[in-house]
C-alpha positions as CSV (number, residue, x, y, z in Angstrom):
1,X,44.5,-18.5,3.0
2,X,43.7,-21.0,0.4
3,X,46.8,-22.5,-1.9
4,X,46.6,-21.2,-5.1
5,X,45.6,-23.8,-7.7
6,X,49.7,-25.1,-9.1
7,X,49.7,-23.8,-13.1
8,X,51.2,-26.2,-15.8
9,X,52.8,-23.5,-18.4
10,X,53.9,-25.6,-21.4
11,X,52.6,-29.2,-23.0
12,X,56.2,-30.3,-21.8
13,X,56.5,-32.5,-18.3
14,X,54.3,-31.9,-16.4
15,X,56.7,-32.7,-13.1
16,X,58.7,-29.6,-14.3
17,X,56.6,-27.2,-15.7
18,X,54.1,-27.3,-12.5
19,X,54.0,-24.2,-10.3
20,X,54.5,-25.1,-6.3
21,X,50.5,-26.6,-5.3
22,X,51.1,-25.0,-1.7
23,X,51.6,-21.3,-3.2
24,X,50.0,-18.8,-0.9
25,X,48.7,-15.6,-1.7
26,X,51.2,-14.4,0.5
27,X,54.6,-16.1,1.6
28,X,55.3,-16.1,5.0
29,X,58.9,-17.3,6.9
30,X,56.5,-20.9,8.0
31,X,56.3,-21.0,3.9
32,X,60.1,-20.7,2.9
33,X,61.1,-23.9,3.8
34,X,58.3,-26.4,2.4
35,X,58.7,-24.4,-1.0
36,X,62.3,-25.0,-1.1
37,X,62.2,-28.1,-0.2
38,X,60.0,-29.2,-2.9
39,X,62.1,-27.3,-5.3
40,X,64.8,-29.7,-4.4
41,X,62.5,-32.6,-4.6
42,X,62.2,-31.8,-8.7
43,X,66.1,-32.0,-9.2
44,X,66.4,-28.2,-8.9
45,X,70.2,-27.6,-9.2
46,X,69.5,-23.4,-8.5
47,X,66.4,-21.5,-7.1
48,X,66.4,-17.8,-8.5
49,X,63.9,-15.8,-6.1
50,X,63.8,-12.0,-7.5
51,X,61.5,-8.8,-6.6
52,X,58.5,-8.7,-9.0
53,X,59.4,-11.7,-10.8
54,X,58.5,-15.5,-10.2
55,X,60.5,-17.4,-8.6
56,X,62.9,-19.8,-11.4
57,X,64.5,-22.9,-10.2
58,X,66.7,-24.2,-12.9
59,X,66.2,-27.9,-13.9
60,X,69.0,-29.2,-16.3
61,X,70.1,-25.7,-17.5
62,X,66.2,-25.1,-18.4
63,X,64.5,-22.6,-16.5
64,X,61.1,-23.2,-15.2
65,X,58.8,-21.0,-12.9
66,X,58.6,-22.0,-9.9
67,X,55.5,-19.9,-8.3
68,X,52.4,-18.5,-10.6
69,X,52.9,-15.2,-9.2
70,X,55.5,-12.6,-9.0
71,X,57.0,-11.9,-5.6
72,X,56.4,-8.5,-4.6
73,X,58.8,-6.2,-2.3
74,X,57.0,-8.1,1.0
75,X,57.3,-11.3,-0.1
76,X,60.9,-10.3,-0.7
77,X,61.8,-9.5,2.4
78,X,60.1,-12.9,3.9
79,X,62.8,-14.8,2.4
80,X,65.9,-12.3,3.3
81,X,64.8,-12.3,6.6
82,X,64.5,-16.1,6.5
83,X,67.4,-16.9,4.8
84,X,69.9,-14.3,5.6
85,X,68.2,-12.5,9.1
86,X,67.1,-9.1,9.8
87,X,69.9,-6.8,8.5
88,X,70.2,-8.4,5.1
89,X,68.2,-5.0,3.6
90,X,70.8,-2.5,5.5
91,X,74.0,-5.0,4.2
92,X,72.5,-4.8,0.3
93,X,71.7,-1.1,0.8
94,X,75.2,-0.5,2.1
95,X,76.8,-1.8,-1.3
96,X,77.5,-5.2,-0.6
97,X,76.7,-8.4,-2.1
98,X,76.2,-11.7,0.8
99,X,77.5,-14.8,0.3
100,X,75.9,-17.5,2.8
101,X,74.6,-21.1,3.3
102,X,71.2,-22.5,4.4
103,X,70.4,-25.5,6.1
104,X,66.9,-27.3,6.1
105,X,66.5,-30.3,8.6
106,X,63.5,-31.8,7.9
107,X,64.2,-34.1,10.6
108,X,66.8,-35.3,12.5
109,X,68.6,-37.5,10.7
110,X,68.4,-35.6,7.4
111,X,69.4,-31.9,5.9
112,X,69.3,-30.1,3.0
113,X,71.9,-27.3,2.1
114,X,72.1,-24.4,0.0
115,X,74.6,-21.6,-1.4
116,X,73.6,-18.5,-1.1
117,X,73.9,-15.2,-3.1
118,X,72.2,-12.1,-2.3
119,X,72.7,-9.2,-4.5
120,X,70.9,-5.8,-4.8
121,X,69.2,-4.9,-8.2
122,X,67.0,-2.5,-10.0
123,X,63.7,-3.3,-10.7
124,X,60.9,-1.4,-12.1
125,X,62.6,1.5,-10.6
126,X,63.0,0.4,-7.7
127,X,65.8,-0.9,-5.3
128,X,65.0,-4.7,-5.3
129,X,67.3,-8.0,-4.6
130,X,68.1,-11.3,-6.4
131,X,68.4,-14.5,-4.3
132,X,70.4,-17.1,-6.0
133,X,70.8,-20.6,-4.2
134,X,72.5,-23.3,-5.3
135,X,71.5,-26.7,-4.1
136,X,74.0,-28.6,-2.4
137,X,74.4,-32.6,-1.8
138,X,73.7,-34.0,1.1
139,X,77.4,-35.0,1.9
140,X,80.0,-34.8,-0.5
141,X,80.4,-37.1,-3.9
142,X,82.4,-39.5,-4.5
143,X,85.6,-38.8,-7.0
144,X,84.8,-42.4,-8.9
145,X,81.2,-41.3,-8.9
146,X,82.3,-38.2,-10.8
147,X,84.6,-39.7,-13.3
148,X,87.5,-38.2,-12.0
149,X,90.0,-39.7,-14.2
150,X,92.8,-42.3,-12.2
151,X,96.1,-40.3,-12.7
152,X,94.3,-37.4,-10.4
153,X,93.2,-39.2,-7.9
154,X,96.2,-41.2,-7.6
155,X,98.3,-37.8,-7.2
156,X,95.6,-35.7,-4.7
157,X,97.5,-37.0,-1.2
158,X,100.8,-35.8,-1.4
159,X,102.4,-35.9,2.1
160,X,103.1,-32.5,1.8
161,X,102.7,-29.3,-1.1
162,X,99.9,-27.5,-2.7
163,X,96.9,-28.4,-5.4
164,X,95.0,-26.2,-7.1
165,X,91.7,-26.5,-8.4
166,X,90.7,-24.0,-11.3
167,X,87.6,-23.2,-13.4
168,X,85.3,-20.3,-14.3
169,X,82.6,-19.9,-11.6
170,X,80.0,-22.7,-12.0
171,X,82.7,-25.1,-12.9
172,X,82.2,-27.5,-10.3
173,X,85.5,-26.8,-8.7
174,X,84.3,-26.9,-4.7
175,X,82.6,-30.1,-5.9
176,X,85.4,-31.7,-7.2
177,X,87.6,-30.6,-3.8
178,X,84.4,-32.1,-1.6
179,X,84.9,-35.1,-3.4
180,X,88.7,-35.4,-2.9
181,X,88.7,-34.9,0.8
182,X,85.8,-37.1,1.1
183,X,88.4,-39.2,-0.5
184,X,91.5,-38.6,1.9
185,X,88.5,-38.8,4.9
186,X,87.5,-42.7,3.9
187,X,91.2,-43.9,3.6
188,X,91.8,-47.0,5.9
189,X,94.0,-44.7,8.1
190,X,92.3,-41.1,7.6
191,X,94.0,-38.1,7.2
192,X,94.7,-36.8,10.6
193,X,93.5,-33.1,11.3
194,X,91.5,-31.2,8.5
195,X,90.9,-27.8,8.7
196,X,89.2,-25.9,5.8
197,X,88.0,-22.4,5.3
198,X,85.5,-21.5,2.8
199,X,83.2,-18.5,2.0
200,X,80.6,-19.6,2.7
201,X,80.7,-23.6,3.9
202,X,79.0,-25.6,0.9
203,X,79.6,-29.5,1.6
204,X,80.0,-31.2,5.2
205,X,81.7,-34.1,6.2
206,X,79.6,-35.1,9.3
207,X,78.4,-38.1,7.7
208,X,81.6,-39.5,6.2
209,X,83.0,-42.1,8.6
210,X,86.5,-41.6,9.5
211,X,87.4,-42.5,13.0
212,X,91.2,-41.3,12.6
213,X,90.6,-37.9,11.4
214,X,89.0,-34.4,12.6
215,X,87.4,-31.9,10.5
216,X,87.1,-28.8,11.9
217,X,85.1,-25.9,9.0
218,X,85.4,-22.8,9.6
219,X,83.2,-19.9,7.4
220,X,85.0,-17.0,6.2
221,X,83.5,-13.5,6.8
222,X,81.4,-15.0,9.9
223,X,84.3,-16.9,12.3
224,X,87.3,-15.2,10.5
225,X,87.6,-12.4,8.6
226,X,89.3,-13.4,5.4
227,X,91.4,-16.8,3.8
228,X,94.8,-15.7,5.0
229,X,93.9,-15.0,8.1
230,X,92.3,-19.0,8.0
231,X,95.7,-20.0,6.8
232,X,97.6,-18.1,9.9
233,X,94.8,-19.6,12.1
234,X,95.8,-23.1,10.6
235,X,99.6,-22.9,11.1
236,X,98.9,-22.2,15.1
237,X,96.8,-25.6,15.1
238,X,99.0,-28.4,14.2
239,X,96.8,-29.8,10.9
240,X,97.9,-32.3,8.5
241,X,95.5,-30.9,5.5
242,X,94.9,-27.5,5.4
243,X,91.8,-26.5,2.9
244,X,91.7,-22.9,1.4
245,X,88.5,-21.7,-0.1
246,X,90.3,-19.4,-2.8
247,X,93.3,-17.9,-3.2
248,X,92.8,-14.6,-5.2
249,X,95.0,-12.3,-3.6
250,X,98.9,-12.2,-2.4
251,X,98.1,-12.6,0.9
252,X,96.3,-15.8,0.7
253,X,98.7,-17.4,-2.2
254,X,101.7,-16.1,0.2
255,X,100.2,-17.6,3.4
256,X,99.1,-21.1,1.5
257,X,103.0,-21.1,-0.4
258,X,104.4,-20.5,3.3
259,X,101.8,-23.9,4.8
260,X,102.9,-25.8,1.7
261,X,106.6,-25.3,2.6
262,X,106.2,-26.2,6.3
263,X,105.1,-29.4,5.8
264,X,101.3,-29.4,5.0
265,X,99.2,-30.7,2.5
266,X,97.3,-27.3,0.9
267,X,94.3,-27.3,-0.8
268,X,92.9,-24.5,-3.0
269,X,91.0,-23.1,-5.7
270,X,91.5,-20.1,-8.5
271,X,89.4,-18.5,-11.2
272,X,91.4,-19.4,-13.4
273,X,91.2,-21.9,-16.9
274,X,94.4,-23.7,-17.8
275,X,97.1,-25.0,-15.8
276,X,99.9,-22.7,-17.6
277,X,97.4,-19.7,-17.0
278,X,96.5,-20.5,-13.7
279,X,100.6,-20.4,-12.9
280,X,100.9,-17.1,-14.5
281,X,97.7,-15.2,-12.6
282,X,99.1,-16.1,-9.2
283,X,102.2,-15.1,-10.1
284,X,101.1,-11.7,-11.8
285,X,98.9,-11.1,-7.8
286,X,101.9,-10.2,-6.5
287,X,104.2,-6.8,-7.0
288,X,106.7,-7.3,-9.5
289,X,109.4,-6.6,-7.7
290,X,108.5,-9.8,-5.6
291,X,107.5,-12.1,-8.3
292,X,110.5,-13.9,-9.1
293,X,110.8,-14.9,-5.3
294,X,107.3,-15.9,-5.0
295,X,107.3,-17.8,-8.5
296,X,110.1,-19.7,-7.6
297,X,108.5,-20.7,-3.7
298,X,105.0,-21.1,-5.3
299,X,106.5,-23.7,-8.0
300,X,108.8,-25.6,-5.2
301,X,105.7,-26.5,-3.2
302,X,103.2,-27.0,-6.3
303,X,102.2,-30.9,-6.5
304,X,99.7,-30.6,-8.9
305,X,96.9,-28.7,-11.2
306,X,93.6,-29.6,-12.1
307,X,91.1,-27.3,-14.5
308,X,87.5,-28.3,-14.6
309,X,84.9,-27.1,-17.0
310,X,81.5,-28.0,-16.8
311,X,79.3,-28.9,-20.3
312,X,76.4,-29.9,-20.9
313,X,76.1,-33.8,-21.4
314,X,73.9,-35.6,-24.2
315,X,70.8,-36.9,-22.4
316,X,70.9,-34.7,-19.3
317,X,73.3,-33.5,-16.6
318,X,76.6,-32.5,-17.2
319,X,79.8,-33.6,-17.7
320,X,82.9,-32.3,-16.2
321,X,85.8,-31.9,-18.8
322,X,89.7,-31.4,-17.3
323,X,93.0,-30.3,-17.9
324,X,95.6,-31.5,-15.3
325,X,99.2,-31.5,-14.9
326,X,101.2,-33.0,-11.7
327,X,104.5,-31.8,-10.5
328,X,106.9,-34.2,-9.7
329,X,111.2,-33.4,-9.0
330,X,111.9,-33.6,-12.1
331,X,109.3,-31.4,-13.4
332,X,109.8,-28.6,-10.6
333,X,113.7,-28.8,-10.7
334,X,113.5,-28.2,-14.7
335,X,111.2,-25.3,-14.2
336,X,112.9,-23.9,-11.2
337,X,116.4,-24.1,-13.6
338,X,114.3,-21.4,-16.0
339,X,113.4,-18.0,-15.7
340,X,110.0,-18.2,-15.1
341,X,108.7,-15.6,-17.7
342,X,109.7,-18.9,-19.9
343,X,107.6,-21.1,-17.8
344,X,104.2,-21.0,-19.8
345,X,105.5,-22.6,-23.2
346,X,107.5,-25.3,-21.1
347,X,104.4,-25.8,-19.3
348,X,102.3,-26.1,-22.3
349,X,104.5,-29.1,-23.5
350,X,105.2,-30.6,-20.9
351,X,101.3,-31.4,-20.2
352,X,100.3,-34.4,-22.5
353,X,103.4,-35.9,-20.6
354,X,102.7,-35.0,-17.2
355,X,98.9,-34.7,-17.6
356,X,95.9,-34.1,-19.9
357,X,95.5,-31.4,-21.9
358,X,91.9,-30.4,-22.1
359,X,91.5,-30.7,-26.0
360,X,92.3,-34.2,-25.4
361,X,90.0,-34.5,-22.2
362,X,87.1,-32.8,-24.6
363,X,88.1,-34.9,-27.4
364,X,87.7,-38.4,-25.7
365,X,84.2,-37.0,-24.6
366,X,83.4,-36.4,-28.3
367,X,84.4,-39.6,-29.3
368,X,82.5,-41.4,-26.5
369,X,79.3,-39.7,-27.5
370,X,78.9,-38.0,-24.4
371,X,78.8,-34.0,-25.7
372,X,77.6,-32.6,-28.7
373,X,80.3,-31.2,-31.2
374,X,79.3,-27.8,-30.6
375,X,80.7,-27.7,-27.2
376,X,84.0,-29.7,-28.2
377,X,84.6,-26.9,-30.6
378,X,84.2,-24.6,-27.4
379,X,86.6,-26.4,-25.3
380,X,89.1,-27.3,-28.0
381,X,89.1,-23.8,-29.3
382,X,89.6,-21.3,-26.3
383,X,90.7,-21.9,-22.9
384,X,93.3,-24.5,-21.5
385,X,96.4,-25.9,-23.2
386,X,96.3,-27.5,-26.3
């Protein structure tokens, strides 16, 4: 069938505001790919595709329509079967959300990759689905690219403990933990064996050059069934960095505290803003009559915390903003001599000497020029040490 005609919808840019030119009258699978491909082409950081609705791709935390029409029910179930394969109607109608990545090669030496969300929703009535995917880079940033500020990146190799990346969801945590094992990757001597496990795979390091290490990635849910399991998995395969999607639950915190103590470097992330905070929630995942042991372990191996938020920056794009604290002796052996309920107020001031605190990180931003004052207020006035 012919394209449909593309449809300008404001008096704005016309490069964003333009509807795909190749829209069918109907989407087939042979028409998922070119459409999301030249959704990345506009600088799309997220593609929403939901039932009886156009599809959105988000440009610059605008939204912007992406198709004239709404996809009905059958065009719908062109892109689950695409993106996800033939059972993703039976998973969402079985009460579960699905959490995947896509992969475009437009040819062989290039690739495009997404991260997926699939969630069932009610519309019109009607069972229906949202497809949420998340544009990925083609190989990892760089932490100078990113601003990462020197006193992290100087602390992110220790020979052996854990670090914890934290933030609300959208934060750019997995970003910033792409970035620092790109980092450990490009070192003149490598980092030896790298094993990561992460729900689902986001960046890849097939591109980095690093002739003295091995990556090995391995996708929770699909090659194992959950993170402590990948941290088990790890300890039976001799790694030097050990990369842990999340750690939400005991299991996973008590398997990554155990890898930290056994002489690995252990990388993770938490949902969690704050470096005090982030302390106290993986304490408080475990039973209480096991938390003064597990405090205690966790804080002997911690090397250091980092809490990102993401705002949006003056001119475009946005900017991460970060709290950090690293954990040297001195630091671990003066917490470890305290009862740890007292641990959040030492923490607290003990930052701006062995960190950042992020009203300082947001308030050097302000100062620079590089966020309004609205979201300065935001991140000085809630969330983080101050």
């Amino acid at each position: 069938m012919a394209a449909r005609k593309p449809v300008s919808l404001t008096k704005g840019d016309q490069s964003l505001v333009q509807t795909w030119p190749e829209e069918p009258h109907r989407f087939t699978e042979e028409h998922v790919d070119p459409f999301l491909m030249w959704c990345v082409r506009k600088g799309t950081s997220d593609i929403s595709i939901q039932t009886d609705r156009p599809v959105y791709t988000d440009i610059y935390g605008t939204l912007y329509p992406a198709t004239y029409r709404a996809l009905d029910g059958v065009d719908m179930t062109v892109f689950l079967h695409k993106i996800y394969g033939p059972d993703a109607l039976a998973r969402l109608a079985s009460g579960k959300d699905l959490d995947v990545s896509y992969e475009i090669r437009p040819d062989r030496y290039s690739r495009s990759r997404f991260r997926v969300n699939i969630t069932a929703i009610l519309s019109r009535g009607r069972d229906a689905a949202q497809i949420t995917m998340r544009v990925m880079p083609a190989e990892p940033p760089r932490m100078l690219d990113m601003g990462i500020e020197q006193q992290i990146i100087d602390n992110f190799a220790p020979r052996q403990g854990m670090i914890v990346i934290t933030g609300p969801t959208g934060s750019g945590k997995t970003t910033l933990l792409a970035g620092g094992m790109r980092m450990l990757l490009e070192r003149p001597h490598g980092c030896g064996k790298m094993l990561t496990y992460e729900a689902p795979i986001e960046f890849t390091y097939d591109s980095i050059h690093s002739p003295r290490s091995l990556v090995a990635q391995t996708e929770v849910h699909r090659h194992l069934p959950d993170f402590s399991s990948g941290v088990r998995n790890a300890l039976r395969r001799k790694p030097n960095i050990i990369l842990v999607g999340e750690a939400r639950d005991k299991e996973t915190i008590s398997a990554a505290i155990e890898a930290a103590q056994t002489g690995h470097a252990v990388y993770t992330t938490t949902h969690t803003t704050g470096v005090a905070s982030t302390i106290r929630r993986m304490i408080s995942a475990f039973d209480k009559n096991e938390r003064s042991e597990r405090a205690y372990a966790l804080m002997e191996t911690l090397r250091m915390i980092v809490t990102q938020s993401l705002v949006p920056k003056k001119g475009g794009g946005r900017l991460g903003v970060r709290e950090w604290m690293i954990f040297p002796d001195e630091v671990r052996e003066k917490l470890l001599d305290k009862d740890f309920d007292d641990w959040t107020n030492e923490i607290q001031r003990m930052i701006p000497f062995y960190g950042q605190t992020m009203s300082k990180s947001a308030t050097l931003a302000f100062e620079k020029g590089l966020i309004e004052k609205r979201f300065y207020l935001l991140l000085t006035g809630g969330g983080g040490a101050h």
